[in-house]
C-alpha positions in Angstrom: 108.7 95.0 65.9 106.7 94.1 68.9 103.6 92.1 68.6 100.5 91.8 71.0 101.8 88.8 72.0 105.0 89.3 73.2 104.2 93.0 74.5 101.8 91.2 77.0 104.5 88.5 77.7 107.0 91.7 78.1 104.6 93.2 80.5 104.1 89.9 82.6 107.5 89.1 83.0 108.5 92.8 83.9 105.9 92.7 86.2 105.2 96.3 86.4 104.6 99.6 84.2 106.2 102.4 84.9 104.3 105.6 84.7 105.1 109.2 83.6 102.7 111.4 84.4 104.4 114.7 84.8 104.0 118.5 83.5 106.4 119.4 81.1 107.9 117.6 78.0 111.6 118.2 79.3 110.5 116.3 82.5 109.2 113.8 80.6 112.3 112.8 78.4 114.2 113.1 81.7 111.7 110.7 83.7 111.9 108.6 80.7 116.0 108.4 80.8 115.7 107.4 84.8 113.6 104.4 84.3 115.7 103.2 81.9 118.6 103.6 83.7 117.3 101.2 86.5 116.8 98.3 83.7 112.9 98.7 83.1 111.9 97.7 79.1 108.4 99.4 79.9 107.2 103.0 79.7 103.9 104.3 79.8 103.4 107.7 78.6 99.9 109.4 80.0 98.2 111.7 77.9 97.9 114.0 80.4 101.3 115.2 79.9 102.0 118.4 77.7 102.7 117.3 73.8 102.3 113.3 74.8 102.0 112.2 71.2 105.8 113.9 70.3 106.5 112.3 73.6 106.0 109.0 72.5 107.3 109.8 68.7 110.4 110.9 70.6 110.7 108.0 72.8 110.3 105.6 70.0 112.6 106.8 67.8 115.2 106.5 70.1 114.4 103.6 72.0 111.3 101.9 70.6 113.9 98.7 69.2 114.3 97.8 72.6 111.9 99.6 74.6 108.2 99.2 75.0 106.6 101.9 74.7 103.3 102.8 75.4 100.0 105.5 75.9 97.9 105.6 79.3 94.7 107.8 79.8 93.5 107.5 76.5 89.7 107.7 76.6 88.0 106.9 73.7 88.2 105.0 70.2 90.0 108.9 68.4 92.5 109.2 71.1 93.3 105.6 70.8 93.6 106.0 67.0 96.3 108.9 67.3 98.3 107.5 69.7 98.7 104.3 68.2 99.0 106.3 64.6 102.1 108.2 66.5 103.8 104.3 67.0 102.2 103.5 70.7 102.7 99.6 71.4 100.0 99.4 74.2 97.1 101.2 75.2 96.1 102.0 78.9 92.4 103.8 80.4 90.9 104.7 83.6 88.3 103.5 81.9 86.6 100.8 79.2 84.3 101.5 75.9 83.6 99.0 73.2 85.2 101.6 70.4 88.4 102.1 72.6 88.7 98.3 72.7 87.3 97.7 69.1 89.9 100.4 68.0 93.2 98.7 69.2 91.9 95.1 68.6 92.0 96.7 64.6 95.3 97.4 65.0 96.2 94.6 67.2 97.4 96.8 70.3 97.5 95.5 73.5 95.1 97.4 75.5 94.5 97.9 79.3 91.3 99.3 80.4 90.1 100.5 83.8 87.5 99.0 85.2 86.6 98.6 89.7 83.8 96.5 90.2 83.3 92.4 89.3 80.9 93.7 86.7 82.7 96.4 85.3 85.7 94.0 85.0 84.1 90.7 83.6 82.1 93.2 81.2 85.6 95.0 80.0 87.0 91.5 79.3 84.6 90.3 77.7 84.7 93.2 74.9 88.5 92.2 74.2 91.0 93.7 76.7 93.9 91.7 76.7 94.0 93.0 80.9 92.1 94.7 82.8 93.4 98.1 85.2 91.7 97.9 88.3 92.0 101.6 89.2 91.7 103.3 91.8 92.8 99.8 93.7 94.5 101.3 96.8 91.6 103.0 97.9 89.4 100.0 97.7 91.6 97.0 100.0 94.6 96.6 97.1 95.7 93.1 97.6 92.6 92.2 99.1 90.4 93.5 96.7 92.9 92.1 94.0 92.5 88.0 95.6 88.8 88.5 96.0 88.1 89.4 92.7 90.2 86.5 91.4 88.4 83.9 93.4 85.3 84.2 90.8 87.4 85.8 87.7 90.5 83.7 88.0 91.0 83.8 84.5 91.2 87.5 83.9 94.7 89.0 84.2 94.5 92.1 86.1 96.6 95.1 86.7 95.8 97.1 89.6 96.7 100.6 89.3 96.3 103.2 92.2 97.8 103.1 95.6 100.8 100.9 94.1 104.2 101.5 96.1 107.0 99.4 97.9 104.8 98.3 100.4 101.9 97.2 98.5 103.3 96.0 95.5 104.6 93.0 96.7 101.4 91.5 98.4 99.7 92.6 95.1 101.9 90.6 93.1 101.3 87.5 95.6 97.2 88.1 95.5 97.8 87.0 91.8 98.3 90.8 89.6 99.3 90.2 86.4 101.7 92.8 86.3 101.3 96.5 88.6 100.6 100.1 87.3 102.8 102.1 89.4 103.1 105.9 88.9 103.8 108.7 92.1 105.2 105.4 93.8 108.2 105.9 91.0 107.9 109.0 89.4 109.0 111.2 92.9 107.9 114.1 92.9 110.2 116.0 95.1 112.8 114.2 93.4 111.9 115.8 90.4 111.2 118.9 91.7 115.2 119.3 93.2 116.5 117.1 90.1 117.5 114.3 91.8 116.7 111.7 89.3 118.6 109.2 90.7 115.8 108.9 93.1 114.0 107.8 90.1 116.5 104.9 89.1 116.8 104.0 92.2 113.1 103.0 92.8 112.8 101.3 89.4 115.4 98.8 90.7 113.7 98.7 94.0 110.4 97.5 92.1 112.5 95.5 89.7 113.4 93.6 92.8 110.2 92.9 94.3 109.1 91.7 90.9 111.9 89.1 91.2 111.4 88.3 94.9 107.4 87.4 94.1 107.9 86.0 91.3 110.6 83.7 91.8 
């Protein structure tokens, strides 16, 4: 049974969440078995894929001992009830409210809002996240942006989401991340599309190792 404690430690020391945002539910599963192959303990399941929630019942049934698993693009205080009702371990948004924060504080989720600007972020924080996404990061200096914003907000582990690959990741990391949201960056999409999930594996280990390299 994971608690919000060691879910956050789990997510620090991995260093990076692995995203599945993809459009079917075979996909999914099949996404799902490639990032586990490459030795990630994470998953993040958006709710933008078709029949998420059986997704993640799936998922947890047959890994959810070992695996963390967890819902991204949940919006609002109802979505973050179902998807932790359906077993979700940590909640992810592209954005922050007090009832989707109030909602997995309840239930003692970990929970990862979006937020972009100082404000947004201190103010997301401050309502309970146990991190804050800063999403869309790539498009706003990434690493940069990242060490700027933790020269006033030192104390607020963020994980910057958005324009996260091989190249960025590591600088990321340096500028202080808490851990990385990393989605096309992994998930390949013309690997997917000519079934080449090894592709897949192979960039989870890839990341796996800049995690190690930074964090050493």
């Amino acid at each position: 049974m994971w608690t919000k404690e060691t879910a956050m430690k789990l997510i620090y020391e991995t260093g990076f969440i692995p995203i599945i945002r993809v459009e079917s539910t075979d996909i999914a599963f099949k996404v799902a078995e490639a990032f586990l192959e490459g030795g990630i303990n994470i998953i993040e399941v958006t709710m933008s894929v078709p029949g998420a929630i059986d997704v993640v019942k799936q998922l947890i049934e047959n890994y959810g001992d070992k695996v963390l698993i967890g819902t991204g693009t949940v919006l609002d205080g109802i979505m973050a009830e179902e998807v932790i009702k359906a077993g979700s371990e940590f909640i992810v948004s592209p954005n922050y409210s007090q009832d989707l924060i109030e909602t997995a504080k309840k239930h003692s989720k970990p929970i990862i809002p979006g937020a972009l600007t100082p404000t947004e972020i201190y103010n997301a924080y401050s309502m309970g996240a146990d991190a804050v996404k800063v999403f869309p990061c790539g498009n706003i200096g990434g690493a940069d942006y990242i060490k700027a914003i933790r020269a006033p907000l030192p104390d607020i582990p963020l994980v910057p989401t958005g324009g996260v690959d091989l190249e960025t990741a590591g600088p990321m990391l340096d500028a202080g991340a808490y851990a990385l949201g990393v989605g096309g960056a992994i998930t390949d999409k013309k690997a997917i599309k000519e079934r080449k999930y090894e592709v897949i594996t192979e960039n989870v280990r890839k990341f796996l190792d800049i995690v190690k390299k930074y964090r050493s």
